[in-house]
N, C-alpha and C positions, 0 to 999 in steps of 0.2 A: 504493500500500500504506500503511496504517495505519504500519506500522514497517520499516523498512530495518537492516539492520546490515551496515557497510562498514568499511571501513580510511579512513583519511584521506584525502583527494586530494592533500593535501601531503607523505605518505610518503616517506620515504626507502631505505624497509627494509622489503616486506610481505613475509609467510610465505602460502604455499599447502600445504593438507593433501596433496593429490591429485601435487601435482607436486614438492614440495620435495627430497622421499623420493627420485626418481629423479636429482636432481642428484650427479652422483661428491664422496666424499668432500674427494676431494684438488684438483676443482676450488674448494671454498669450504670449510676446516677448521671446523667449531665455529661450524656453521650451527645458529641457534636452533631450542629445541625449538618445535614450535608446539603451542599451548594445547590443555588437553583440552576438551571440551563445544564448539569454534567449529566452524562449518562452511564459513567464507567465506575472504575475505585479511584478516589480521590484521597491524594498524599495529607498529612492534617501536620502542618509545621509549626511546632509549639517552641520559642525560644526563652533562653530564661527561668528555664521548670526547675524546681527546687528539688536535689536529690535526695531517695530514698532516705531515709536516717537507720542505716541497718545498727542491731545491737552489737555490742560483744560478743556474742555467740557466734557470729555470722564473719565478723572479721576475722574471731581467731579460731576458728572453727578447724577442727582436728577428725578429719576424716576416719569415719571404721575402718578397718585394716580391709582390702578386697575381698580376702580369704575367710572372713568373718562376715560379710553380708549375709544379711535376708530381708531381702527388696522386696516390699510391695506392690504388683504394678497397678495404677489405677487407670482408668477414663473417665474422666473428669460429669462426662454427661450423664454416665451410668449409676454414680457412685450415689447421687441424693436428689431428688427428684427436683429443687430448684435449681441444681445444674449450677453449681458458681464453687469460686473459688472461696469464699467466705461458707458454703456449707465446709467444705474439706478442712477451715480452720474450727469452726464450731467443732469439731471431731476427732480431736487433738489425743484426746483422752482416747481414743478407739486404737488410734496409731500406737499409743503408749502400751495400751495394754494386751496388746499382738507381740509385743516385744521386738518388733521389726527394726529395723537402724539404717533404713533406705526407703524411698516412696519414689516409683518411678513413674513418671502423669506421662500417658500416653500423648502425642502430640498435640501442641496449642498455640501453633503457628499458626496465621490469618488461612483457613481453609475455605472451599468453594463453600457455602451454604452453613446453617447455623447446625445442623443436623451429620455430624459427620465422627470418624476413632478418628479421622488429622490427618491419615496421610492422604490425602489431597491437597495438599499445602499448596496453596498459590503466592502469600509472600513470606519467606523463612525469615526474616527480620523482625516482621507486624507477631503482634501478641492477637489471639482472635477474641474481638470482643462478646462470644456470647455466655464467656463462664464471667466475664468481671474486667476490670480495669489494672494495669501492671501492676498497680499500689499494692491489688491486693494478692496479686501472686507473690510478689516482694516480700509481702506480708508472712505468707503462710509459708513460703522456704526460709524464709530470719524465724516463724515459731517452729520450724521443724529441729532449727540448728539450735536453738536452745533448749532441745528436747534430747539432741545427741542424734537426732534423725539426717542422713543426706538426704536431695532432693538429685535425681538423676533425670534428664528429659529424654525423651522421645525423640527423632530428629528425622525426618523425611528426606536425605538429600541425592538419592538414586534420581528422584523426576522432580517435575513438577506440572501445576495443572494448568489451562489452558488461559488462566486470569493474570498467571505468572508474566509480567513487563520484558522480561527478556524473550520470553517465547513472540510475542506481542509485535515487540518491535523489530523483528527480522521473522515474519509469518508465511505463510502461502496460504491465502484469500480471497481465491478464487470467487467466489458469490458476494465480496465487498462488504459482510455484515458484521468486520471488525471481529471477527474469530477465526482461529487458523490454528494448523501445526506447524512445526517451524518448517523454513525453509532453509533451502540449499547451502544459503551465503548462513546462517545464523551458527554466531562464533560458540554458541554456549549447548544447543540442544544438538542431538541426531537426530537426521530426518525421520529413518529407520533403525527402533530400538536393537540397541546390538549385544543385548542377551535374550536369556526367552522369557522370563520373570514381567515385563515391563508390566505396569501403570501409567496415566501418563504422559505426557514429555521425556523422554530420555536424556538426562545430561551427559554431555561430554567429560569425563572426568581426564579424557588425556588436554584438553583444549587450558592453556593457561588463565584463560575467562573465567572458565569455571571452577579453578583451583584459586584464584582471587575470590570468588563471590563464598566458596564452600569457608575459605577461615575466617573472613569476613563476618559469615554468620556465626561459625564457630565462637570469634572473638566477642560477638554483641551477644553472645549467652552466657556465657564466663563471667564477663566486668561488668555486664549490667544486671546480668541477677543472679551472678553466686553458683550459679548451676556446677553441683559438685562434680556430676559426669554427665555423659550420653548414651544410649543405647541407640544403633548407627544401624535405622533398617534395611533390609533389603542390601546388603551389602554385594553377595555374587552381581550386582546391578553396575558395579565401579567398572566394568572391564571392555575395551571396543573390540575384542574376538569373536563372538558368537551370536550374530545371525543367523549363527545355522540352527540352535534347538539347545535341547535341556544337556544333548549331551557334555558340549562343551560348557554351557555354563557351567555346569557342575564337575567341570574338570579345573585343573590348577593352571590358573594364569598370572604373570609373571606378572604385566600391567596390573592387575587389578592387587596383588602384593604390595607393589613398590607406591602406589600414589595410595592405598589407605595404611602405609605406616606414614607417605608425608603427611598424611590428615591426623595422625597420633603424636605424631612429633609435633607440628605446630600448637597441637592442642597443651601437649608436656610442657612448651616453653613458658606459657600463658599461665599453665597451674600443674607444677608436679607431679599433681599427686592427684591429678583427674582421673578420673575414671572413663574407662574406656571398652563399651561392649558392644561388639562384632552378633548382628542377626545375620550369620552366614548358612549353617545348619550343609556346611560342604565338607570335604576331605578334612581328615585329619594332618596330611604333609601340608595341607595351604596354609590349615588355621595353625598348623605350628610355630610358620612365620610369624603372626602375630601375637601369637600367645608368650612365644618364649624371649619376643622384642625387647628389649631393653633391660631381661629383668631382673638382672646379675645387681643395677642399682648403676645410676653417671656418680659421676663428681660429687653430686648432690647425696649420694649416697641412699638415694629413693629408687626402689625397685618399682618401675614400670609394668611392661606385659599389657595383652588388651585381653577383656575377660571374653569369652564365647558362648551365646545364645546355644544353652542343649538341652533341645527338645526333649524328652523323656514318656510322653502322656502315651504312647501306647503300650510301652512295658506299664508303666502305672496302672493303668484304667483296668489292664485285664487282673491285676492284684486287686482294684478296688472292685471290683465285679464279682470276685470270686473264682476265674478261672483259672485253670493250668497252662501256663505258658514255655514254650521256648524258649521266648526273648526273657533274657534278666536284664538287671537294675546296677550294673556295673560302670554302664558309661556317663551314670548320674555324678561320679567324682571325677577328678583332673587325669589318674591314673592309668585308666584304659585309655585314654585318647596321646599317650604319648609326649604331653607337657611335661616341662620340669616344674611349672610350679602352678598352684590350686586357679586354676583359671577357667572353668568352665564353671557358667552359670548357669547348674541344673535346676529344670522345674518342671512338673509334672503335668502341669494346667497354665496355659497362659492367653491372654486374648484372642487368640487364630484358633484354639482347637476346641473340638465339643467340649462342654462341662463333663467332667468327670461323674460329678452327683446326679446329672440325668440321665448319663450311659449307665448308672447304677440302679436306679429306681427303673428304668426302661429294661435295659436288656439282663440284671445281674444277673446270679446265681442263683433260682428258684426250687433247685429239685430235693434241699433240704429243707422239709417244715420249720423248723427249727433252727433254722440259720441263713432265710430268707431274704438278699440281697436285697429284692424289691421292695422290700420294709419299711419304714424311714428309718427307725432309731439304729435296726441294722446297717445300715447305707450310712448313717452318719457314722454308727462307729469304724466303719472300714475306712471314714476318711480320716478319723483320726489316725491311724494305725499307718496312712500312707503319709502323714505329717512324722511320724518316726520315724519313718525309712526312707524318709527323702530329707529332711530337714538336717540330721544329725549325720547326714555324710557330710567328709570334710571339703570346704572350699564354699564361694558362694552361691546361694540360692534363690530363687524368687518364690512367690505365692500369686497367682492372681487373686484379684481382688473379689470378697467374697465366698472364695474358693475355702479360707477357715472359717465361713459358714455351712457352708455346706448348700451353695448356691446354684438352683437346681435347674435355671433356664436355661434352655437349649440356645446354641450362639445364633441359632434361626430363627 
């Protein structure tokens, strides 16, 4: 197109015509008007704004050892039925007495629609206003740190989605209704996603564009809200080899190695002792690269390593069900997968896979009267019993949220 009109990509604050309006008053008070005559997301440049006043807790805040995590991971939309970031502080007391020392908020970057888990991310800088205003995420990760809790995000940065300014401003537009995918010349997206995974926009993560815009955002989550680490989706998505299919995504690519340790390494300069977890769920020789990165300890005498998203929930489920299985529960620790040190972040339940408690209550183990999976109070104790054998192997863990209730909705 001859002319684009976008909001920034370095946003911190866009307004949407179409959707702003249905954001609840009381989730974000003295939400800017947006402008008459615009039609698209509109940048909001507030100069002069007085910064956060974080506590002590927060400035000298002493992160859990990795090896010692058990992260909560939440979504924010899910968690309390007014959907805001001030229900998640109201509940401070819940966090405490889980005993967790991490709370990982699934994404809440400016996504398409008020209705979304985030990764549809369209500006990775903007905060989305339909949980609340940055005050009060500020907020609720300075009471996490004074509680001994990290706060880890979420981060979408495999795509982005079509609202995205840099897809925008180099698009192919055929029909002129100011929507497109990118085109040919555009320095930051592939035209044609080039693993098999995509969502989407594809970024280029070989293009130096996009290795500026990625620490970029990296850097504006760090120094502006503390954000102790990341869980880094979609990561097989980093690599320009495979067009072809699953096979090679899921095989070891050298590219896709070398530029997400540069995305580790820029993160380590910014905060040592960040955390850093890989949604790869591929070979064990790739993730070794980044598991065993750094972690002998630099100068600083801080042992590094990136931790690794592992999966676990179908050896689990068929123990929480009741059945005899095959598959064991060994690659739940650091040890079967061939790290030197506790780096796999096992969990048996997590956002992407059925609940556990409904595969229990649906398909369990019936054919004893007397020990009746399909039960509740049976089904709940099996879930305690999988919080034994997955929680107290050593290295870090997560929990989905809800999942130490015993939360029983299907993810459909």
């Amino acid at each position: 197109p001859v002319l684009v009109k976008t909001a920034d990509p370095y946003s911190t604050l866009v307004l949407n015509k179409d959707e702003d309006p249905l954001i609840p008053a009381g989730n974000y008070p003295n939400l800017p008007n947006y402008p008459v005559g615009q039609e698209r997301e509109v940048t909001v440049l507030q100069t002069g704004q007085t910064p956060y006043s974080w506590s002590a807790a927060t400035t000298n805040f002493v992160k859990p050892e990795k090896d010692k995590l058990v992260v909560y991971e939440v979504l924010v939309r899910d968690f309390d039925a007014n959907r805001s970031y001030q229900n998640l502080i109201n509940r401070i007391d819940y966090f405490k007495n889980l005993k967790v020392n991490a709370i990982e908020l699934m994404p809440v970057m400016e996504f398409d629609g008020n209705e979304s888990w985030g990764y549809n991310t369209s500006f990775h800088m903007a905060l989305d206003k339909a949980y609340g205003p940055s005050s009060k995420l500020k907020e609720f990760i300075d009471l996490c740190h004074q509680n001994g809790i990290a706060v880890i995000l979420d981060v979408a940065l495999n795509h982005a989605f079509g609202r995205n300014p840099m897809d925008r401003m180099w698009m192919n537009d055929p029909d002129g209704d100011g929507w497109g995918g990118p085109a040919s010349d555009n320095p930051y997206f592939n035209v044609v996603p080039r693993h098999s995974y995509n969502v989407g926009n594809d970024f280029n993560h070989q293009s130096a564009y996009t290795k500026n815009y990625v620490k970029r955002v990296v850097k504006q989550w760090i120094e502006e809200y503390k954000i102790d680490g990341f869980r880094w989706d979609l990561t097989k998505g980093f690599t320009q080899n495979c067009s072809s299919g699953d096979a090679c995504t899921n095989s070891y690519q050298q590219d896709r190695v070398d530029v997400l340790k540069e995305y580790a390494d820029y993160s380590w300069s910014l905060d040592p002792t960040h955390y850093i977890i890989f949604e790869h769920l591929g070979t064990d020789s790739e993730e070794q690269q980044w598991a065993n990165y750094r972690i002998s300890g630099d100068a600083d005498g801080i042992s590094k390593g990136v931790m690794m998203w592992g999966k676990m929930t179908n050896e689990y489920n068929q123990l929480s069900m009741g059945y005899n299985s095959s598959n064991n529960i060994e690659r739940m620790g650091y040890d079967a997968h061939g790290f030197t040190g506790k780096r796999v972040m096992g969990y048996a339940e997590s956002h992407d896979e059925e609940r556990l408690m409904y595969k229990n209550l649906t398909f369990g183990l019936s054919s004893n009267p007397a020990h009746n999976v399909k039960t509740l109070n049976t089904a709940l104790s099996r879930m305690s019993d999988i919080g034994a054998v997955s929680l107290l192997v050593p290295g870090p863990k997560m929990i989905w949220h809800f999942g130490a209730l015993g939360w029983e909705k299907s993810i459909w």
